[in-house]
MMTF fields as JSON, N, C-alpha, C and O atoms, coordinates in Angstrom:
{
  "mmtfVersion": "1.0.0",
  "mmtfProducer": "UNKNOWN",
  "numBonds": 331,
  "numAtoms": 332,
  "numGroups": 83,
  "numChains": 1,
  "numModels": 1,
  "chainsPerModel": [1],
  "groupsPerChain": [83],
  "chainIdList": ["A"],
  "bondAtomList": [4, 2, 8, 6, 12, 10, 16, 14, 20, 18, 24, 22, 28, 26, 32, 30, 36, 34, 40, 38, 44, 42, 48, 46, 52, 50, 56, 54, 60, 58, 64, 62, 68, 66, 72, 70, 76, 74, 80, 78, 84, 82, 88, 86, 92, 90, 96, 94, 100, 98, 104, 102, 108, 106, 112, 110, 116, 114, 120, 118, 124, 122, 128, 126, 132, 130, 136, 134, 140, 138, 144, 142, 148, 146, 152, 150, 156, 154, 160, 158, 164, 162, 168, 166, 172, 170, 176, 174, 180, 178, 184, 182, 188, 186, 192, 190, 196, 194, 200, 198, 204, 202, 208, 206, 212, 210, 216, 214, 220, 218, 224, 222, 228, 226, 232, 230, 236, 234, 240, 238, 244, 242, 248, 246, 252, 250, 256, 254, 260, 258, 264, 262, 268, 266, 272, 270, 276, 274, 280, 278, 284, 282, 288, 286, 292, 290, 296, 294, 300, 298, 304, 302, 308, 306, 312, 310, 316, 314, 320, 318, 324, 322, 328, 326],
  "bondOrderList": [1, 1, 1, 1, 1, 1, 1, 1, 1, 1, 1, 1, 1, 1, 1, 1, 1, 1, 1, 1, 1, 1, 1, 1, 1, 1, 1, 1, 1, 1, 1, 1, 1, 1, 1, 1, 1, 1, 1, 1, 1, 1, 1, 1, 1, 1, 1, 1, 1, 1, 1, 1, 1, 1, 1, 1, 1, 1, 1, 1, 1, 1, 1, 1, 1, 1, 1, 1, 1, 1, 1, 1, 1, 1, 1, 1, 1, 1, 1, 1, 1, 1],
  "groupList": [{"groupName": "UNK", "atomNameList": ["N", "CA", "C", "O"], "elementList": ["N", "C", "C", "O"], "formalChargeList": [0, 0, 0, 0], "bondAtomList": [1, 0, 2, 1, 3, 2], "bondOrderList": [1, 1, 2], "singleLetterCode": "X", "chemCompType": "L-PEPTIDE LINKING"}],
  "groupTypeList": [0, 0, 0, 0, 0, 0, 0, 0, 0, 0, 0, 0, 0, 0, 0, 0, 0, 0, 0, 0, 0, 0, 0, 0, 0, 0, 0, 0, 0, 0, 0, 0, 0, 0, 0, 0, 0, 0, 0, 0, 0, 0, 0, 0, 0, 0, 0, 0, 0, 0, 0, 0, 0, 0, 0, 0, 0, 0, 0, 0, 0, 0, 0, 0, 0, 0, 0, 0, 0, 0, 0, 0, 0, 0, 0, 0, 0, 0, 0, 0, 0, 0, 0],
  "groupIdList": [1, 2, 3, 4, 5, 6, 7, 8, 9, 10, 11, 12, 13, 14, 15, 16, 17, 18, 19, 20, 21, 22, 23, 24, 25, 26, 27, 28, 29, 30, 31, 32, 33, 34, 35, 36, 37, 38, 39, 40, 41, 42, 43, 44, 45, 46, 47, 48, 49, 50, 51, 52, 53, 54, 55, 56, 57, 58, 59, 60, 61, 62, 63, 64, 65, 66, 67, 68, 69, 70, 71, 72, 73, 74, 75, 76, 77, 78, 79, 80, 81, 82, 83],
  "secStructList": [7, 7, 7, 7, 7, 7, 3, 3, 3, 3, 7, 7, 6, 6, 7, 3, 3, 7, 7, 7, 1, 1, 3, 3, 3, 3, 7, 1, 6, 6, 7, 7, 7, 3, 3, 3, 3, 4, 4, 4, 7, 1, 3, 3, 3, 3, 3, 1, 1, 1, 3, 3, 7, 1, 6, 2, 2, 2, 2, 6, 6, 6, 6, 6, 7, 3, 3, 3, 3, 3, 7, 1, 1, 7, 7, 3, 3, 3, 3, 3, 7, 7, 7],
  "xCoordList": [1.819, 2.324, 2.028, 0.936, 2.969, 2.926, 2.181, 2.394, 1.292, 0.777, 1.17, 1.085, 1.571, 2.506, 1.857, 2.537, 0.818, -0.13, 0.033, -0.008, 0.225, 0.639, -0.599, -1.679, -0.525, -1.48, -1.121, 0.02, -2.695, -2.029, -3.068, -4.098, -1.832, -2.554, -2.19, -1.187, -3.555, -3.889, -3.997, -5.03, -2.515, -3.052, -3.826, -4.702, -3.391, -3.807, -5.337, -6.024, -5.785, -7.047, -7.813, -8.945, -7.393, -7.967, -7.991, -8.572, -7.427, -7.582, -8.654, -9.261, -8.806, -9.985, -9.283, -8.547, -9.717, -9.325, -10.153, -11.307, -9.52, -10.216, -9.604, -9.013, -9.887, -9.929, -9.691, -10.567, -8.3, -7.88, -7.445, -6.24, -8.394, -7.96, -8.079, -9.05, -6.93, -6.744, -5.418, -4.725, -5.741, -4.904, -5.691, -6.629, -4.863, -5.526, -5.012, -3.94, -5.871, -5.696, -5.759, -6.893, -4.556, -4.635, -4.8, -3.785, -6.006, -6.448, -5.803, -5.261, -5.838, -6.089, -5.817, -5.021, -6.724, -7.305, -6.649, -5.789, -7.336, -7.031, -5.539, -5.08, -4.778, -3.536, -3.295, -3.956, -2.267, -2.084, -1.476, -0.93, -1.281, -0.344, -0.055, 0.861, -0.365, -0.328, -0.583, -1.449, 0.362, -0.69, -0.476, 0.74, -1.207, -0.554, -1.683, -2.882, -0.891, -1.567, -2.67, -2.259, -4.132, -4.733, -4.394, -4.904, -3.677, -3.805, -2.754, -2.621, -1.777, -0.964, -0.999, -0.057, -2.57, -2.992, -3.292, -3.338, -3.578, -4.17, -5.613, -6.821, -5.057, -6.288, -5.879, -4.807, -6.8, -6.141, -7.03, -8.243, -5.957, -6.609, -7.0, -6.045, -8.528, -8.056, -8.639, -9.724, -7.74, -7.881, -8.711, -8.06, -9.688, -10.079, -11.483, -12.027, -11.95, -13.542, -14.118, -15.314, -13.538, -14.043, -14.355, -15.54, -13.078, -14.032, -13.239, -12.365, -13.538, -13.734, -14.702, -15.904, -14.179, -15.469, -16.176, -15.916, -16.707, -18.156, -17.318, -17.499, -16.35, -15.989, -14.36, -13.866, -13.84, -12.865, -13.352, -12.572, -14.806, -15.324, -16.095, -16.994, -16.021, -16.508, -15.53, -15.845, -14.27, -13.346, -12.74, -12.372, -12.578, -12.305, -12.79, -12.333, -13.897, -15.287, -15.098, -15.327, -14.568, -14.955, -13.154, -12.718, -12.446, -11.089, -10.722, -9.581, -12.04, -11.832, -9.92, -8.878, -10.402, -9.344, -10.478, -11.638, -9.776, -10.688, -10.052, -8.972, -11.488, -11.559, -11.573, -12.659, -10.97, -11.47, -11.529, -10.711, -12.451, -12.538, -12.395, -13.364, -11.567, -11.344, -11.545, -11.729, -11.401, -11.509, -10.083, -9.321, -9.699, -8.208, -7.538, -6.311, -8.379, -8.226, -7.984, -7.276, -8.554, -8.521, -9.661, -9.641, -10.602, -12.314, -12.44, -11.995, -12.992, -13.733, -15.24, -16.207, -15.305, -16.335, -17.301, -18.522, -16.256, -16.915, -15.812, -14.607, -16.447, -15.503, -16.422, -17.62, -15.756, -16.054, -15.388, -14.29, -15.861, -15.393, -15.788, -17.008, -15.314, -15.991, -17.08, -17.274, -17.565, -18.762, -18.683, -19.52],
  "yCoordList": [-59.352, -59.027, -57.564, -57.038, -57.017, -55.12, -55.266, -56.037, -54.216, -53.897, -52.785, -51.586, -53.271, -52.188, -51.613, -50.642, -51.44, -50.992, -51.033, -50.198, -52.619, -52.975, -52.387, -52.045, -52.345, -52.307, -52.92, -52.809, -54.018, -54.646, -53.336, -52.717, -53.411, -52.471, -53.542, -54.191, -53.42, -54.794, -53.597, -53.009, -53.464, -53.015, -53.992, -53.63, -54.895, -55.677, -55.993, -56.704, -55.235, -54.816, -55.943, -55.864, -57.097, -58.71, -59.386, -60.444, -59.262, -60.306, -60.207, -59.172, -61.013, -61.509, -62.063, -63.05, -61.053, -61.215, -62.649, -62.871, -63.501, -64.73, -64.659, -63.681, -65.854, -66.15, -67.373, -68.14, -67.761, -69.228, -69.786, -69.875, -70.181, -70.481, -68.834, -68.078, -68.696, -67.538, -66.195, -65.254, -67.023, -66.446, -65.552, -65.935, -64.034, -63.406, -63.71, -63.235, -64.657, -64.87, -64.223, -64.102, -63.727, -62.845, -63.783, -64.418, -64.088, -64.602, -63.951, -62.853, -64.579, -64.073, -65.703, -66.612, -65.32, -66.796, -68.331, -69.013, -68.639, -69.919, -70.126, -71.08, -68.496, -68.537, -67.828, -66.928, -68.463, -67.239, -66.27, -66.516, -65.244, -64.156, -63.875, -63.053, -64.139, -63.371, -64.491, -65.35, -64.392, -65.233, -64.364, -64.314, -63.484, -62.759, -63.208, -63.479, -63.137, -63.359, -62.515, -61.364, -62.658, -61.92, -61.085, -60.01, -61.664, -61.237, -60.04, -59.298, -59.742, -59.288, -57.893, -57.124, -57.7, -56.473, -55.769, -56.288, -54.438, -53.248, -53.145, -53.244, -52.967, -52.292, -53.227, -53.827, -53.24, -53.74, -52.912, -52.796, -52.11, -51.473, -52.007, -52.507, -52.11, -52.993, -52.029, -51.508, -51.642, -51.123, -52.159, -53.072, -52.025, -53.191, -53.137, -52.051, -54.007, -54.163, -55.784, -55.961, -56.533, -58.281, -57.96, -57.87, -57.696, -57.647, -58.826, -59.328, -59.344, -59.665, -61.1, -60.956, -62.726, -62.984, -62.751, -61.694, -63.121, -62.918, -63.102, -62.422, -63.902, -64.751, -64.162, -64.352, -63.352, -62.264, -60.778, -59.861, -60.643, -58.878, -59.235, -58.455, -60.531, -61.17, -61.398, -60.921, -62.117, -61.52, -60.618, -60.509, -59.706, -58.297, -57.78, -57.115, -58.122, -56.814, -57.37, -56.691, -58.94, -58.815, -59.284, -59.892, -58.589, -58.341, -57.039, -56.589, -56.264, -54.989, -54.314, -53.737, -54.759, -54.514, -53.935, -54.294, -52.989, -52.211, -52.871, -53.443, -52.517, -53.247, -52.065, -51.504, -51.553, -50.632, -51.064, -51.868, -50.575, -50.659, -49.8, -49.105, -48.938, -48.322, -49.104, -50.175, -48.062, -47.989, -48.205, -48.287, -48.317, -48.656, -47.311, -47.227, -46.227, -44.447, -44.226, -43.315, -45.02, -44.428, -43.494, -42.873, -43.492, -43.552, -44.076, -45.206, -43.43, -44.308, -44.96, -44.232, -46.339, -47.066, -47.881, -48.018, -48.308, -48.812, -49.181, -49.155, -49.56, -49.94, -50.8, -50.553, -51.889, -52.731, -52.081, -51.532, -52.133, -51.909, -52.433, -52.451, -52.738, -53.258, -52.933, -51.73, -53.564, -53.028, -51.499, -50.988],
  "zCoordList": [64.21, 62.899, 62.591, 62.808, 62.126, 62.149, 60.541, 59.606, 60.726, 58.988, 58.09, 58.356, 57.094, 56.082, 55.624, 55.291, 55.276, 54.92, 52.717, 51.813, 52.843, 51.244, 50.05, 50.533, 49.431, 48.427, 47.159, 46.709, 46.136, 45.175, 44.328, 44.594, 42.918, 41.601, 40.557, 40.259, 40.107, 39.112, 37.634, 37.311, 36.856, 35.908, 34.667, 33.881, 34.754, 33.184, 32.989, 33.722, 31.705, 31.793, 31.762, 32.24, 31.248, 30.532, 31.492, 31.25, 33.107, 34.157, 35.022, 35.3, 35.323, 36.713, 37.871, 37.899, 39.098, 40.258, 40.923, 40.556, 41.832, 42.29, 43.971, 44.429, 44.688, 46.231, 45.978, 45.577, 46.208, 46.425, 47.809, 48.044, 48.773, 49.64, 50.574, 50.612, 51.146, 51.735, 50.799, 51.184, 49.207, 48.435, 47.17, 46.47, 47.131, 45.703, 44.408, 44.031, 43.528, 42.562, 41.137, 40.672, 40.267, 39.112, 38.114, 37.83, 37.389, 36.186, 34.888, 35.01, 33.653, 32.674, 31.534, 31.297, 31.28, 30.166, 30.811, 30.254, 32.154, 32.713, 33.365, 33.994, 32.862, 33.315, 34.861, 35.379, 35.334, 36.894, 36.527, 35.451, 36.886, 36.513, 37.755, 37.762, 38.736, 40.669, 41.482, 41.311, 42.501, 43.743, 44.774, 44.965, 45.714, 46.586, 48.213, 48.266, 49.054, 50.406, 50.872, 51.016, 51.216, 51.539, 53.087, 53.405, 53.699, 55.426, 55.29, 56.263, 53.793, 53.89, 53.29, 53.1, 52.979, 52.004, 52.919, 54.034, 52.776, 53.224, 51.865, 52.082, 50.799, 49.631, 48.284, 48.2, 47.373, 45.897, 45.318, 45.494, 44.299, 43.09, 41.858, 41.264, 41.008, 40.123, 39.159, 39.418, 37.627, 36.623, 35.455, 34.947, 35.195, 34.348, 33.876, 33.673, 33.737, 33.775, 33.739, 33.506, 33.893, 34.286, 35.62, 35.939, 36.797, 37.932, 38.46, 37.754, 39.821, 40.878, 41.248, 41.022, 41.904, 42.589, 43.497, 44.071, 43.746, 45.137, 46.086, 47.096, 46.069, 47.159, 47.879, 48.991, 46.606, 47.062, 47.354, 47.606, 47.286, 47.897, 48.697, 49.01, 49.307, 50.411, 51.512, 52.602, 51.414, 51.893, 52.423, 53.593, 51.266, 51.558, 52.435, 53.365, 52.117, 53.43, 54.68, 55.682, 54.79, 56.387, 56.922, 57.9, 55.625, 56.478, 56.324, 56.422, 56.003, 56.03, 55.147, 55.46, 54.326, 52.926, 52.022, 51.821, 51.589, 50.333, 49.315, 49.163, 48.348, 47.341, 46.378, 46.527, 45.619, 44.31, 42.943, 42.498, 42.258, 40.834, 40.097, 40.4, 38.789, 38.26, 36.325, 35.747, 36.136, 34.335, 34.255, 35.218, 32.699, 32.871, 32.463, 32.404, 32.174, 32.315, 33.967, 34.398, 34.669, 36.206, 36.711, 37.774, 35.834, 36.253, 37.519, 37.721, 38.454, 39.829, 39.453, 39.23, 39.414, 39.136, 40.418, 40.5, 41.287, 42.671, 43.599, 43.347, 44.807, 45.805, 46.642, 46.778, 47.229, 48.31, 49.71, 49.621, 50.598, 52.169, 53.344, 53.51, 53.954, 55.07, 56.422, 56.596, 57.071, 58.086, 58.424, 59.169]
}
């Protein structure tokens, strides 16, 4: 499988990113807003401040997909990466 080198940008400041399965889940108040494939990312940007579970920057790191966190100004706040 060739890699596109996709990237997801999570603007909506009120959601929480999740790990369903082998899927990235876009929260926002019990609702989905996203379901996107993890094997199919390169990076996800997320503008916000809820954040992320354990269990999707756990993921990330050992499929070596970056993880970023930004302000919803576009502040650099953190990043996940892999080994």
């Amino acid at each position: 499988m060739r890699r596109l080198l996709n990237t997801l940008f999570v603007l909506t400041e009120d959601s929480y990113l999740a790990l369903e399965g082998e899927n990235v889940l876009v929260l926002q108040d019990e609702t989905t807003l996203g379901r996107f494939p993890l094997h199919t990312l390169q990076g996800i940007l997320y503008f916000g401040y809820k954040g992320a579970s354990p269990a999707l920057m756990g993921a990330c790191a050992e499929a070596d997909i970056s993880l970023c966190f930004l302000t919803p100004n576009g502040r650099f706040l953190a990043r996940v990466c892999g080994e």
